[in-house]
N, C-alpha and C positions, 0 to 999 in steps of 0.2 A: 602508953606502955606497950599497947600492941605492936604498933609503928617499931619502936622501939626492938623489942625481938624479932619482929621480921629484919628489921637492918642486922641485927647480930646473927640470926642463922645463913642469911645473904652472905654475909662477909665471911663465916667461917667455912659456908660450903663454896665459896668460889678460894678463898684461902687453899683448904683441903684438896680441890681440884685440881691443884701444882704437883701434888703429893704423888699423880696418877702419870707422869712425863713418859716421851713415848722414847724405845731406845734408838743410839743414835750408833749408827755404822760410821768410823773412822777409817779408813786406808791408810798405809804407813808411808809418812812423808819422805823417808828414809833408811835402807836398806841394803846392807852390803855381808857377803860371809869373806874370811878372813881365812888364809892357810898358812901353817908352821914349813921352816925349813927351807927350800930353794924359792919360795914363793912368799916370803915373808914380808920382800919390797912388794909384792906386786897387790894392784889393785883392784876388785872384783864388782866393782859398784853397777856395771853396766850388765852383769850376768843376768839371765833371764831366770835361773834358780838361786834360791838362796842354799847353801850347801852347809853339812855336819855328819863331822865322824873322829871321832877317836883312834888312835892307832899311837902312842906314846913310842917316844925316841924315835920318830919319824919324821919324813918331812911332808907326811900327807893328812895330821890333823886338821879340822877344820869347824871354828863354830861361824855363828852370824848374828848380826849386829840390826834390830829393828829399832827405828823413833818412830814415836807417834806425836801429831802436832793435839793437843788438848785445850785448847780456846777456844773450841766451838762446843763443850762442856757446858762453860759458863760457869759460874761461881755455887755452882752447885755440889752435895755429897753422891762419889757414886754408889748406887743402890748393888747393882751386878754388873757381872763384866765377864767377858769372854775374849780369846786371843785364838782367830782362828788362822789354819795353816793347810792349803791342798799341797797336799805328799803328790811330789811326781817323781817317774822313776827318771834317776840319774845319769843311768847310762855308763857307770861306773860304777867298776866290780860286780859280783856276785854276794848272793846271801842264798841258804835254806829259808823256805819258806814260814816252817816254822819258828825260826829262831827268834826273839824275842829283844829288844833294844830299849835302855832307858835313854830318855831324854829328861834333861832339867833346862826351868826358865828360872832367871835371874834378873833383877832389876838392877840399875845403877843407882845407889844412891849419891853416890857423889855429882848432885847437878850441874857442878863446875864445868861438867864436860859431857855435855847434853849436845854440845855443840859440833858434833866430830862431824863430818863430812865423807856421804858414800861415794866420791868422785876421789876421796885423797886414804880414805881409813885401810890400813894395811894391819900385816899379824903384829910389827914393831912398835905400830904406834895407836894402834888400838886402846881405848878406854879400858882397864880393872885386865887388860888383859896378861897372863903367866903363861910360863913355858909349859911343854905340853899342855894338858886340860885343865891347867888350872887357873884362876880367876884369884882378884884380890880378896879379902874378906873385910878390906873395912872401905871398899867402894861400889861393892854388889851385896846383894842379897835375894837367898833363895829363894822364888816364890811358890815352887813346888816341881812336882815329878812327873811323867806321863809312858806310858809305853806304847808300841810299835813291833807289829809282828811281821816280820820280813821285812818287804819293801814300805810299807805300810800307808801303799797308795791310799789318796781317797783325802777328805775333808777331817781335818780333827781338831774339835773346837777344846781349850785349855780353859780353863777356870780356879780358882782357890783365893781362900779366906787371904790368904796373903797378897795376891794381884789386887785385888780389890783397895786393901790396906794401901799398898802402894802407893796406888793413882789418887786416894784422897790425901796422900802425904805429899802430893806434891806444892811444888811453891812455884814453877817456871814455865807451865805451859808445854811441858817438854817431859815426855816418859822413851826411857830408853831400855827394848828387852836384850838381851842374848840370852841365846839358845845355844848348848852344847846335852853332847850324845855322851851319856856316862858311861856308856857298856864300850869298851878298848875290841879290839879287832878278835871274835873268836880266830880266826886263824888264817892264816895265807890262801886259804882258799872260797873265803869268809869275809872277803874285805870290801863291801857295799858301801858308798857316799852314798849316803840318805841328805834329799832336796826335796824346801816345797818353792811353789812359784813365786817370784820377786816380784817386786810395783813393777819393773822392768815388760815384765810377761801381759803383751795383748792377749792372750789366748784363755789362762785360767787367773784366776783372782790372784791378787799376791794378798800378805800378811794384812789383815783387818781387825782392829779393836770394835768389839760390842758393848756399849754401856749403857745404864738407864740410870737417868740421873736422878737425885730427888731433893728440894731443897729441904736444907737442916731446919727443925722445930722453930727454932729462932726463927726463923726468916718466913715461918705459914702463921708465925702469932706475930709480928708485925704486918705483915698482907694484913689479917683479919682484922687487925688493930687498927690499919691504916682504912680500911674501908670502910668500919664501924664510926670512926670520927669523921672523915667526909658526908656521910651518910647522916651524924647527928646538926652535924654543922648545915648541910643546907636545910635538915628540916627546922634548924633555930631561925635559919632566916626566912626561911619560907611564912 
């Protein structure tokens, strides 16, 4: 009997000790911003910023298109997750300092088209993408809001209940964000493209997924299951 429990606390604390997975930085496999209007054929994939800004009935809107390869996950649930972005200035337009910018992330769920390509993806043919700022509703989905005070240089890591949601609904190995700037041009003298750095950019990090992964219940009471039977089985034969 003793034998016995030591095999069963063995198996559940190395079981359990999956439970502890260390998180795993992702880099985005693919990365392109898209612009409305005279620039609508054209294509941005090789830019060293990813670029966003609002400015309706123009031709100088602009969101961007990140994938992330997810099969180095593994068949695991994600625990947390973070979607980080270094803000660099653009070099285009102006802003007050203080002024204040929303930004929203949205996922695709339509995986059909996971597959777009940042060598060919322009404003026309862009995935869930609509005229002006808007996006399809029944091929994205919000995953939340974040804001941005002026140029809003510097590192800002993104998170929420719903990113999270996301990436465990996936079925393809394949998460696709876009990024659009909800707040429209305060005014003509006001008209700052807000960029952070693309995979493109040797210099500052481009777009990075943070996850720690953890395997579901199921699969730490099969481990423990699995080890507690080998365990019983050689000492039968023993």
């Amino acid at each position: 009997m003793k034998s016995i429990l030591c095999l069963l606390a063995a198996g559940l604390f190395t079981a359990l000790s999956f439970a502890s997975a260390e998180a795993i930085s992702i880099t985005a496999d693919k990365d392109a911003y898209i612009q409305s209007g005279t620039s609508a054929n054209t294509n941005f994939g090789s830019a060293l910023v990813d670029q966003v800004k609002r400015q309706d009935n123009s031709i100088y809107t602009r969101k961007s298109y990140i994938g992330f390869d997810l099969s180095g996950v593994g068949p695991f649930s994600i625990a947390t997750a973070t979607l980080d972005f270094n803000f660099v200035d653009s070099g285009a337009g102006t802003t007050l300092a203080g002024t204040t910018y929303q930004f929203e992330v949205f996922g695709l769920i339509n995986e059909l088209f996971d597959s777009w390509s940042e060598s060919t993806i322009t404003w026309n043919n862009a995935p869930a993408n609509r005229t002006n700022n808007g996006l399809s509703s029944m091929m994205v989905a919000s995953l939340g809001t974040f804001s941005l005070t002026g140029k809003g240089l510097g590192l800002y890591s993104f998170t929420s209940p719903e990113l999270i949601d996301f990436l465990n609904s996936d079925t393809n190995d394949m998460a696709t964000f876009i990024i659009r700037r909800n707040t429209n041009q305060p005014s003509n003298s006001q008209n700052y493209v807000h960029a952070f750095a693309s995979s493109e950019n040797t210099s500052i990090a481009g777009p990075t997924l943070n996850v720690t992964p953890v395997p579901e219940p199921s699969t730490l009471l099969c481990v423990g299951a699995g080890l507690i039977g080998i365990g019983l089985l050689k000492r039968r034969r023993g």
